[in-house]
N, C-alpha and C positions, 0 to 999 in steps of 0.2 A: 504494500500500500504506500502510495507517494506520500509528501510531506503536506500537510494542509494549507489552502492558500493563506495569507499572511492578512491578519484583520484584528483592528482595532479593541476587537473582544477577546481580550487575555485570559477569559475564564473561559471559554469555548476551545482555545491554545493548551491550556493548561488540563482540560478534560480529556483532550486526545493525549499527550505526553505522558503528562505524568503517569496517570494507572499503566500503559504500559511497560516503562522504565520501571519502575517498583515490581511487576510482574516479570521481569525479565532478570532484574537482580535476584527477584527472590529463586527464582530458578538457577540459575548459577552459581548463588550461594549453595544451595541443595545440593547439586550434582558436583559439585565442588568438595564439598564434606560428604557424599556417601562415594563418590567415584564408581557409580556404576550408574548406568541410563535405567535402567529396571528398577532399582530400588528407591532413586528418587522420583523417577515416577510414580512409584507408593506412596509414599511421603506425603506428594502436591498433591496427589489424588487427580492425577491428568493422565493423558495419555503419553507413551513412551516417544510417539512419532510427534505428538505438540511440544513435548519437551526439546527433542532434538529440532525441532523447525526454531524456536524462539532461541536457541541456543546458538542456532546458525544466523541468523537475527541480526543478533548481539554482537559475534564477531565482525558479520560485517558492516555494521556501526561503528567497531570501535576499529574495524580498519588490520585487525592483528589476530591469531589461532591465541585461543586462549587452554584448550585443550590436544593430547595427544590422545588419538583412537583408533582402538586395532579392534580386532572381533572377542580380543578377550582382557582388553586392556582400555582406560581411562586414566589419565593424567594432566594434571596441570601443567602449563606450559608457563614461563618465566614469567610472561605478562599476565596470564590467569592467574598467577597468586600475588602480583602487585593490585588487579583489579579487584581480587575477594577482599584486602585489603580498604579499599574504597568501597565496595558494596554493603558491606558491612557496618561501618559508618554511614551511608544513606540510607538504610533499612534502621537502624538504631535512631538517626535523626529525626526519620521518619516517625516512628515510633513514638520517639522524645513528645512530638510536638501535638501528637494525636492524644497522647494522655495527659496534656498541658491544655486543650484546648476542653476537651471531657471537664478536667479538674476547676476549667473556667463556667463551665457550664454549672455546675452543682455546685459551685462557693456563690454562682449567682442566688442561690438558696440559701438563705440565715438555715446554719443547723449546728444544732447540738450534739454534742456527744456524752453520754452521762454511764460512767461507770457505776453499778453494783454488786458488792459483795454478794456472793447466793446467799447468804445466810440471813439478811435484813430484809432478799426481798419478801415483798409481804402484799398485802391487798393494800395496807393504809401508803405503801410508796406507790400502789398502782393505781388507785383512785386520786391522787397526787397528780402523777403525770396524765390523768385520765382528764381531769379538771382543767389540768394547764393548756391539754390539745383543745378545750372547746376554746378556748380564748387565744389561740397561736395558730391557729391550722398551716398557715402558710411553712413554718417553721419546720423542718428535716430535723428530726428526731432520733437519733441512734441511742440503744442502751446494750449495750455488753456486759456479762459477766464476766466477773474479774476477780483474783485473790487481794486483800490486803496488798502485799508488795507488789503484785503487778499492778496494782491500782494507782500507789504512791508513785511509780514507775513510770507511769504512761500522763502522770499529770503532771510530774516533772519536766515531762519530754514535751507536753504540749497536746498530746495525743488526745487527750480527754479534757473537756471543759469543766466537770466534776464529778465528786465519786462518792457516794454512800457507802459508810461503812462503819463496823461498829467498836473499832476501837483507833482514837484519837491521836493522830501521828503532828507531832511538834516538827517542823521542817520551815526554813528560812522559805521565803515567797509562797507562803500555803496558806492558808486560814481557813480556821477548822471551826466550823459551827455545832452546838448540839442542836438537835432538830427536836428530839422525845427521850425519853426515860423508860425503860419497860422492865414492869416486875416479875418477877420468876413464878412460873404454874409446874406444877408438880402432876402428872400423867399418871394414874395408876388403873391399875386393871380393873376392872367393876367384879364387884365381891371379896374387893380386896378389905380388910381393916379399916384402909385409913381413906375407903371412894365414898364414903360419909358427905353427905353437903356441905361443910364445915373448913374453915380455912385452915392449912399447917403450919407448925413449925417446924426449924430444922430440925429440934429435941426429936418430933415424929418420924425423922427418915433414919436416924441413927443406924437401926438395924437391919437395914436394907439394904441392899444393891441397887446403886442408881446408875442411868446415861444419862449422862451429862452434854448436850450440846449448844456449847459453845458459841457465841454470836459470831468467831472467829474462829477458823482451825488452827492456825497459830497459838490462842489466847492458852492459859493457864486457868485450871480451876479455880489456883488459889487467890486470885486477882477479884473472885467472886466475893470473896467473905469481908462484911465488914472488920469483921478483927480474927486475925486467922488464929491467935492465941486462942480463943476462947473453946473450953472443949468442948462443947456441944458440935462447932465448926470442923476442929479437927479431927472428931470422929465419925467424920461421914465419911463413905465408901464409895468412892466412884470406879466403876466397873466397866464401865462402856463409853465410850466417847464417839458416838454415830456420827457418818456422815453429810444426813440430811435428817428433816422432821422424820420423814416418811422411814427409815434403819430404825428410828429409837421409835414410833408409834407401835415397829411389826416386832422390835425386842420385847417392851412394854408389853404388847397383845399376848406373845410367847409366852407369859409368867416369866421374865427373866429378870423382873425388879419393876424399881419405877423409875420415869422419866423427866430430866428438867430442861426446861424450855423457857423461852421468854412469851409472852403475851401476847408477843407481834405473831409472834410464830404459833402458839396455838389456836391464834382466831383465826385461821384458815384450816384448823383442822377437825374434822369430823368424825370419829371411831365412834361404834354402836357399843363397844365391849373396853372403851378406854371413858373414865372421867378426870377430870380437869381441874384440878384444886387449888388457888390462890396460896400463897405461900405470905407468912403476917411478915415474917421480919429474918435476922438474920445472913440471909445474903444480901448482898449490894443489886442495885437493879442494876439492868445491861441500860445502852445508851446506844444511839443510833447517831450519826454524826454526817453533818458535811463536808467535802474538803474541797477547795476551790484554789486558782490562782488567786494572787492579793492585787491582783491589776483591776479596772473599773469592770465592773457589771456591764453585760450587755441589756436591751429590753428584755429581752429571749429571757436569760440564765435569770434575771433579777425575779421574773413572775413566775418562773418555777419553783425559784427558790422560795416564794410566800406561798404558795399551794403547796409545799414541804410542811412551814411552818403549821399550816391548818390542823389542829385538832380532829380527828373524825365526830360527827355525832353520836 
């Protein structure tokens, strides 16, 4: 096919060129790196006889044999591995500037990114963010799960606009909000002693085997106790340290003891053969926290952050 006549419409120019020049590189690059016409024809997912036509193309475009070929042999020729050099780099540039223009495309959207711990989330953070989409719609929304350190991690890096979590990280350009306070419910089996309507103490779990789960996998049990001296504290028995509600609801259901949880996390949970009993005193409650950069608020992050704050009714 000739060259197209010459006209003022550079996007018309640039439709016929370009796709093929980027098609003809990516070809070469291919049969360049597998050196056999059969296998990079796999590859493209074309035909063996398209591939050697746009190959033939090529060469004679750039005027020079860029490959050696015999019937059971492929090879580069001196100038075919100065030009994979260069192709390489216009397929890369290429590239560069297609996910630079994508990346333009979608910052054209206010969006958030909000990291949470699994362990916090809960219905009261998802009515939260449920509240803030009826008043932001425009706003791209991402929420990931994330550990404690990859959390601290990725908002140091930028990665994250903020991150819920439930134990309070001190770090230069962070600023860390408490959101809520949640007290400790105590899971035990129904027919148990102590599934009585009646709220515990710790005196009551003494001689029990309990799981324990933690607002953090990281965290420590003993970071729970108001005064860990105190013996009623130090002789409770933590047995199980589960990985989600759902390990310490089916230990719990098992008769394998009773279960301690925070409030956030048992109002989402429903067992016919598990009840739920407020605990009066003795542990510390857990704490739900926000951690943000210390740079201004945007509208976005500010009104999510007061839909955090909300109380549920």
């Amino acid at each position: 096919m000739g060259a197209p006549e010459r006209s003022n419409d550079t996007r018309a120019v640039t439709a016929w060129i370009r796709p093929l020049e980027l098609r003809q590189y990516r070809y070469f690059i291919v049969l360049a790196e597998e050196l056999h016409f059969a296998r990079a024809a796999g590859r493209l997912n074309v035909g063996q006889s398209n591939l050697s036509r746009e190959i033939r193309s090529l060469e004679h475009q750039v005027g020079l044999r860029l490959f050696y070929r015999t019937s059971r042999h492929t090879e580069l020729t001196a100038a075919g591995e100065r030009l994979l050099e260069h192709a390489r780099r216009v397929l890369a540039a290429e590239e560069h500037a297609r996910l630079a223009i994508g990346e333009f495309k979608r910052s054209a959207k206010e969006r958030l990114r909000i990291g949470i711990c699994e362990r916090v989330a809960c219905s009261r953070v998802a009515a939260a963010f449920a509240a803030w989409r009826g008043t932001h719609p425009e706003v791209d929304l991402r929420i990931v799960s994330r550990s404690g350190r990859s959390l601290l991690a990725e908002l140091e890096a930028g990665l994250l606009d903020a991150g819920i979590t439930a134990i309070p990280v001190a770090e230069p350009g962070l600023v860390v909000e408490r959101l809520w306070r949640d007290a400790w419910v105590a899971a035990v089996p129904k027919g148990h002693a102590l599934s009585s309507p009646r709220a515990l103490d710790p005196a009551d779990l003494t001689r029990e085997p309990l799981a324990i789960l933690l607002p953090d996998p990281l965290g420590n049990p003993d970071q729970l106790m108001v005064d860990p001296q105190t013996p009623t504290v130090r002789s409770l028995f933590i047995a199980e340290r589960p990985s989600s509600a759902t390990a310490l609801m089916t230990w719990v259901e098992a008769g394998c003891g009773i279960g301690l949880l925070s409030a956030s996390q048992a109002a989402d949970l429903a067992h016919p053969s598990v009840a739920l009993r407020a605990l009066n005193r003795g542990l510390a409650p857990t704490e739900v926290h926000l951690l943000r950069g210390d740079g201004a608020l945007s509208p976005a992050l500010s009104g999510l952050i007061e839909c955090l704050r909300v109380r549920p009714a």
